[in-house]
Structure formats: C-alpha cells, structure tokens
N, C-alpha and C positions, 0 to 999 in steps of 0.2 A: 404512489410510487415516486421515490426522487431518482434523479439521475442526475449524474454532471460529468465534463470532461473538458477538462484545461494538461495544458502542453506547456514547457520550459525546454530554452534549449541550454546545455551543460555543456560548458567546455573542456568536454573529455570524450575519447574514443568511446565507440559502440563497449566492447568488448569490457572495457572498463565499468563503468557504468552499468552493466549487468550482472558484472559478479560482484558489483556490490549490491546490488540488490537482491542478487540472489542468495543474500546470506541474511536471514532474518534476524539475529542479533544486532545487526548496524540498524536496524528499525529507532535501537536506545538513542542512538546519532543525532536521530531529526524528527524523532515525534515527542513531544514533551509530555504528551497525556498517559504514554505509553511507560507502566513501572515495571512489567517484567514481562521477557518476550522466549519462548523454547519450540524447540521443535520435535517433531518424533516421525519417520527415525533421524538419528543425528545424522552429518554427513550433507552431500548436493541434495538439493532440491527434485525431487523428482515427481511424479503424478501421483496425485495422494499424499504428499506427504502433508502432514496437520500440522498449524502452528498454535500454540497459543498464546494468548498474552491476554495481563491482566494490567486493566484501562482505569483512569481516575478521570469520572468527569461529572462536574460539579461535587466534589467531595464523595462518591459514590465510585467503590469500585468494584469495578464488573469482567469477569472474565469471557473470551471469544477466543472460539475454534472457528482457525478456519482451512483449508486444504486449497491445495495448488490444483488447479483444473484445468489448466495451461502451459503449457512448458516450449517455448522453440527458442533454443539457444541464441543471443544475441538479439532476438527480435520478439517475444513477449512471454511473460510471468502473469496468469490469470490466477487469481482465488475466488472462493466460495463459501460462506458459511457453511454448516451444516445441515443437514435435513431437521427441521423440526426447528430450528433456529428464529427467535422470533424476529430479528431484526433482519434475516432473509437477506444478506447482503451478499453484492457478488461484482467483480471487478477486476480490471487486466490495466496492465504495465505495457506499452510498447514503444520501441527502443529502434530507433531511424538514424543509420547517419545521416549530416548534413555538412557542409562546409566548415559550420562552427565547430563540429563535435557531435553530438547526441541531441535527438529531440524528444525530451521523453516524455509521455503520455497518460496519463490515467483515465480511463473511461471506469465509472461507477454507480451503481445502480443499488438502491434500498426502496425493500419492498417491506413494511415490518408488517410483521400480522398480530393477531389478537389486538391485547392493549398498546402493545407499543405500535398500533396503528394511528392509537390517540395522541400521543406523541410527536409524527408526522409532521406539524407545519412548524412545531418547535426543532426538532430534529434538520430539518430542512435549512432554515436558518442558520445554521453553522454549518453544515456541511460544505456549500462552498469557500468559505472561510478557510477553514480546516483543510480542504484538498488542496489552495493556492498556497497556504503557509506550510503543508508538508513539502509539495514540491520547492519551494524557493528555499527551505532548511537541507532539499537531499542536495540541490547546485551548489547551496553554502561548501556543504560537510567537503565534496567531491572536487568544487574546486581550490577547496583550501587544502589538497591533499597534492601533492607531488603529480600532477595528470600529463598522462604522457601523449601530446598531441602532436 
C-alpha cells in the first residue's frame, strides 16, 4: 500500500478554489499526463458521479474510472476507483481557509492488486513526485487567474 499527503497554500478564497476543482475538466489545466478527462452525468459534481480519463504514462495509455465518494461543499472532494479496479486507488481534496487563502490538501492511498501489485515500488517512486507537481501546477493555473481575495 502507498499513501501520501502533502498540502500547498493558494492564494485564493475557499470558495474559489473548490469550484475549480470541482469541475473536472480543468484537471487538462495542471496535469500534463492527463489526455482526455469526462464525466457522467454532466453538470455539478455530486455523489457517484464517475470521471473518466485517459492517462499517458510512459508511452502507455490507460484509461481510469473513478467516482466522487466525498462531497462537502467548500471543504472536501473525495474519489475512488472502482470496485474490481486494479490499481484500488482512493483519495480526498480538502480545502481550509487560512490567512493566505486556501490550504489545500491531498491525502491518497494506492492499494493495486493482482499484477499491478508488482508494480508497487516502481509506482511508488513517482507518486510523490507527481502529487507535489500536481498541486504546485493547481496554485500556478489559480493564481495566475484574476483570484479574488
């Protein structure tokens, strides 16, 4: 099992900062691995609703469902693979004000089973990578946007 959770504080309102996150298309914004992202059904985020998107990583791409498990307005966005899902990932967003603006948070957890359990300490290795440079690309996008603080 991997886990990780690192924090960035954004210089923009709670309030702000969640609806963009709550909109899974701006994912194109600040993940670079990520080539096409939808959701069903269209419209807010609500419990259960599934996203998908289809990932390039090492030349290899692979598509992931995952669903909202979490939902509390302004204060956190959980997902969750699906059942049966080898790479068992499952993970929440939460969203503090502070002085500066927003602190926002990722806590995430990969359990992969079967083969891609062999995987594991390669997977591992980039994961925390990957979770500091998503969040330092979501603070870029957010505060190179008109942030009303």
């Amino acid at each position: 099992m991997i886990h990780h959770t690192a924090s960035i504080v954004i210089r923009c309102p709670v309030e702000q900062v969640f609806a963009f996150m709550s909109v899974p298309k701006n994912r194109m914004r600040y993940d670079p691995a990520l080539l096409r992202v939808r959701q069903s059904p269209d419209g807010p985020l609500h419990l259960g609703t599934q996203i998908f998107e289809m990932r390039s990583a090492m030349g290899v791409k692979r598509e992931m469902v995952t669903e909202v498990s979490a939902l509390e307005s302004n204060q956190k966005i959980g997902y969750r693979t699906l059942p049966g899902d080898a790479m068992n990932a499952y993970g929440s967003y939460e969203f503090v004000a502070v002085p500066e603006g927003t602190r926002l948070t990722l806590d995430f957890t990969l359990d992969p089973k079967g083969l891609m359990k062999l995987a594991e300490p390669f997977i591992a290795s980039g994961l925390k990578r990957d979770i500091e440079a998503g969040l330092g690309n979501i603070k870029r996008v957010l505060e190179g946007e008109e942030c009303e603080t």
